[in-house]
C-alpha positions in Angstrom: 14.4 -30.1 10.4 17.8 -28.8 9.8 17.4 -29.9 6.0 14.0 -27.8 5.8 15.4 -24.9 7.2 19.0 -24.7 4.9 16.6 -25.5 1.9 14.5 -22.2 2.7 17.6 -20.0 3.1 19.5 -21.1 0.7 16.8 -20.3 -2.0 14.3 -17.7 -0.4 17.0 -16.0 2.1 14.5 -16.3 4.8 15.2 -17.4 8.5 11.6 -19.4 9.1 11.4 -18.9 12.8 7.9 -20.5 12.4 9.8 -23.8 11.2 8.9 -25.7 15.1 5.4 -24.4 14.7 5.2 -26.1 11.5 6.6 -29.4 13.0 4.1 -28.7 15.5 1.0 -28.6 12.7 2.1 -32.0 11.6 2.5 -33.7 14.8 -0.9 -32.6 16.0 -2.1 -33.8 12.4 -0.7 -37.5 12.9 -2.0 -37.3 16.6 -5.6 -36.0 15.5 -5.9 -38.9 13.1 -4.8 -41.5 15.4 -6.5 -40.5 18.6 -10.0 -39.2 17.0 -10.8 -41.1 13.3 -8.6 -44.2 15.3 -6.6 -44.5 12.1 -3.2 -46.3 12.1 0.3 -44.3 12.0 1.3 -45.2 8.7 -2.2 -43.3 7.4 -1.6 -40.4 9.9 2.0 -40.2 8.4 1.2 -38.8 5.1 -1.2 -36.8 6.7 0.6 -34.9 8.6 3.0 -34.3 6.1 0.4 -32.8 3.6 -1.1 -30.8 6.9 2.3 -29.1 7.2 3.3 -28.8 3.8 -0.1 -26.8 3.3 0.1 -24.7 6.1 4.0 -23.1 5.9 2.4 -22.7 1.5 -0.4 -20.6 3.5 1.9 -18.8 5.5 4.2 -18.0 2.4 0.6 -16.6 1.1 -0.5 -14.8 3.6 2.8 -13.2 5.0 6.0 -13.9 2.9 4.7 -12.8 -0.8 3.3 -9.5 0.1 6.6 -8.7 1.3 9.2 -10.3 -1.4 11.8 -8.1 -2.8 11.0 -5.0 -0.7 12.6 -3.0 1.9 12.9 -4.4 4.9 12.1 -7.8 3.9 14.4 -9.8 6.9 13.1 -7.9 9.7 9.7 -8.6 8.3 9.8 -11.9 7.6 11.5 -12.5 11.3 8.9 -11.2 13.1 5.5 -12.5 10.9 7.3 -16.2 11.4 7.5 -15.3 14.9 3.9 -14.3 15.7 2.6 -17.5 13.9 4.6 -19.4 16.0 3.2 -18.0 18.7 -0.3 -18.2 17.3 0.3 -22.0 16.6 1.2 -23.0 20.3 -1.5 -21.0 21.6 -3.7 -22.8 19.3 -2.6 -25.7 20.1 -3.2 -24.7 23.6 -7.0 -24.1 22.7 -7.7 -27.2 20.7 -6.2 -30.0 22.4 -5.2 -28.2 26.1 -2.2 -28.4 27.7 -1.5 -32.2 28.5 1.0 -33.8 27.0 0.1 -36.2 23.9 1.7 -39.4 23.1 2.1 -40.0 18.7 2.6 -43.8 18.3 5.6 -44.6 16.4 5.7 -45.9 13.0 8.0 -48.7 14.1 8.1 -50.2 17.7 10.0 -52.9 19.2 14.1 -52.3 19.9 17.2 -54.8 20.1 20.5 -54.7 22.0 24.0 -54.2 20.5 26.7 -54.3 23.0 24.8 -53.4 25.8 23.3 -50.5 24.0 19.5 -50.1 22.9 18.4 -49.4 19.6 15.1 -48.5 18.6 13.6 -49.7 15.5 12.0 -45.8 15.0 15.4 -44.1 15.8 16.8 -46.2 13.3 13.9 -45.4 10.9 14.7 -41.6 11.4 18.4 -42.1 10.3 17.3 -44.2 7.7 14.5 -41.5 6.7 16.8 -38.4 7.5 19.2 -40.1 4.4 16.4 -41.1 2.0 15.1 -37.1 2.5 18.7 -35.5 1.7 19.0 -38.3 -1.2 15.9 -37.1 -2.7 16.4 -33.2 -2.0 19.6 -33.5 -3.7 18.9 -35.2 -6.4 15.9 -32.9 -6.9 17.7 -29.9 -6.8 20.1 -31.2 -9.2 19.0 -32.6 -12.1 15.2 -31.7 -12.2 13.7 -28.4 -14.2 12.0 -27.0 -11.3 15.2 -27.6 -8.7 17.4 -26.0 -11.2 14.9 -23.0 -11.4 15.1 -23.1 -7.3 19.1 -22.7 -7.8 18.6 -20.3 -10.0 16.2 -18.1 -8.1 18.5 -18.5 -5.1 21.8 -17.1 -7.0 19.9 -14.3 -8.7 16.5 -13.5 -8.2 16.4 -10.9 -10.7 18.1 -12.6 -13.8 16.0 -15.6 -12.7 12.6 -13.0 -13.2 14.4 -11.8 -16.4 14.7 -16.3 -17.8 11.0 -16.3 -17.0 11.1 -18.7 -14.2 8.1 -17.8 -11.8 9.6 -16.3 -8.7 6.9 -16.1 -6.3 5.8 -19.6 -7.1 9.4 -21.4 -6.7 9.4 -19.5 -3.7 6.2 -21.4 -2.6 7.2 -24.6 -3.8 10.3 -24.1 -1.5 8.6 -23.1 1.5 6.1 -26.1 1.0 8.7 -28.6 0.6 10.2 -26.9 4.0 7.1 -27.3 5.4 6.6 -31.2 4.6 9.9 -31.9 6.0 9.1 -30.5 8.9 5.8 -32.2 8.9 7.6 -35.4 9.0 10.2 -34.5 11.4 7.3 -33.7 13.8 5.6 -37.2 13.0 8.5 -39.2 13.5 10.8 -37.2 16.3 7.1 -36.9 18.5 7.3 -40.9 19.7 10.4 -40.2 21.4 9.0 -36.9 23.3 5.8 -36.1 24.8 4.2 -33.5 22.3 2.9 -30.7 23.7 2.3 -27.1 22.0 5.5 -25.8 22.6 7.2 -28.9 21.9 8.8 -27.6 18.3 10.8 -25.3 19.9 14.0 -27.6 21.0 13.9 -29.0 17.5 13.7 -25.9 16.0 16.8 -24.4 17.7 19.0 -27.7 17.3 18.1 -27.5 13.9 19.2 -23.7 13.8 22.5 -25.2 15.4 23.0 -28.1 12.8 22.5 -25.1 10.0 24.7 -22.5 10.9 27.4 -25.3 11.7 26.8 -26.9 8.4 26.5 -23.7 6.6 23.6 -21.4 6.2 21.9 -23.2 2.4 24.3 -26.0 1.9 22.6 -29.4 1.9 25.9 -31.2 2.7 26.8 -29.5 5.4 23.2 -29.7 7.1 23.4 -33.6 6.5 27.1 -33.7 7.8 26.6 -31.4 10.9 23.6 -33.2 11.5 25.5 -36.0 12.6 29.0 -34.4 13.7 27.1 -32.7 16.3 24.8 -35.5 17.1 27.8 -37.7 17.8 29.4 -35.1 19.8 26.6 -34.4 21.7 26.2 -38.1 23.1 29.7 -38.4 23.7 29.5 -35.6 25.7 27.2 -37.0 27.5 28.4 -40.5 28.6 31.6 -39.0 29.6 31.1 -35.8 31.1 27.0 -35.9 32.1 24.1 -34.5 30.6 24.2 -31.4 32.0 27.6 -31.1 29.9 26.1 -32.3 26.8 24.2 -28.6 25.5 27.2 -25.9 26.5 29.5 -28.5 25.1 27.5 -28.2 21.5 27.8 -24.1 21.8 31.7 -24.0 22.7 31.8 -26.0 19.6 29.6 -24.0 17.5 32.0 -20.6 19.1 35.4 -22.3 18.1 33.6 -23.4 14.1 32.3 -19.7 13.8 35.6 -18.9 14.9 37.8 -20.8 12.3 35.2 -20.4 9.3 32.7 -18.0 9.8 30.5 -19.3 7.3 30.5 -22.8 8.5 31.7 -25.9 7.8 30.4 -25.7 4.0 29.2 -22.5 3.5 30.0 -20.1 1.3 31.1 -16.2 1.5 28.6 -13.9 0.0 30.4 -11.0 -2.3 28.0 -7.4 -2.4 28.8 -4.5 -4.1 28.6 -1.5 -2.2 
């Protein structure tokens, strides 16, 4: 989630407030092709992930292009993502009710180290969370169309000026946000009920893990990721639960506090 969302600002500038709906579209995807067709999870999987993947593409269509490069562009953008979201969980709502759904994970089964379960799908997400910032990395690194997303992202107007298609690297970015939250929603769902609101709390920790990290860096997403993770849990097992969430924020307040721009981020120099 937090890997979707730095991927989006860092080349688009946009804060995709829409991001838990989209995590929402997939899970619903995987649990529509399990419950109905009776398909197995590892079909559903990719299915949800193209289900996603196509609908934050559609909603770069429909509401992020016709307002690229022009005035007012943030507030814009904040509130279009908004009213989708809000139009996802009330469809949701419609199509499947209220109950609470169940998404079978990919992986079942769990073993005991030191008196401490482990879950085969937790450690699939760790294992998948990796692969996904391995991939995104190298991708952006040392392939044409990541090094035209870099370049966009720096300057979108030289970028325009080197022919590189703006509004379509825009897309591709948004999509590839989109499919990461599409299998975030697959894989997170088995160890929560799913419900149409249910993309919210991932959608806000992943806002957490981003702004710790640093708004568009990568590295700091993957490393927040788990410095806050870790935290968090520790938090809990020595101070309670109800410890665990204000704990994260007086973090997050003391970070902001001694960098600003995060733990990797970078300073932004305009001329005024």
């Amino acid at each position: 989630m937090a890997l979707g969302l730095t991927l989006v600002w860092g080349a688009v500038r946009l804060l995709n407030l829409a991001h838990g709906a989209i995590f929402v579209v997939g899970a619903y995807a995987a649990y529509w092709v399990t419950s109905s067709l009776h398909l197995p999870i590892l079909v559903a999987l990719p299915i949800g992930v193209l289900a996603a993947a196509a609908f934050a593409y559609a909603m770069h269509v429909g509401f992020i292009r016709p307002v690229l490069g022009k005035p007012g562009f943030d507030n814009a953008t904040i509130i279009a993502t908004v009213g989708i979201s809000i139009a996802v969980s009330a469809a949701a709502l419609l199509i499947f009710n209220p109950e609470y759904k169940v998404v079978p994970a990919v992986l079942s089964g769990y073993f005991i180290v030191a008196g401490v379960q482990i879950t085969n799908q937790g450690l699939l997400v760790i294992g998948t969370s990796l692969a996904l910032f391995a991939v995104v990395y190298f991708y952006l690194t040392y392939t044409r169309h990541g090094m035209a997303i870099r370049a966009v992202s720096q300057q979108q107007e030289a970028a325009s000026l080197m022919s590189i298609p703006v509004e379509r690297t825009y897309g591709t970015v948004i999509a590839i946000s989109g499919a990461l939250a599409g299998v975030a929603g697959v894989l997170l769902s088995p160890f929560f009920f799913l419900s149409p609101n249910s993309g919210f709390n991932p959608m806000i920790q992943a806002l957490i893990v981003t702004i710790f990290g640093g708004l568009g860096s990568i590295r700091g997403a993957l490393v927040a990721g788990f410095v806050l993770g870790i935290f968090e849990s520790f938090v809990e097992v020595y101070y309670g639960v109800a410890w665990a969430q204000p704990g994260v924020f007086v973090l997050i307040i003391l970070m902001l506090i001694l960098r600003p721009n995060g733990l990797f981020g970078i300073g932004e120099v305009r001329r005024l």
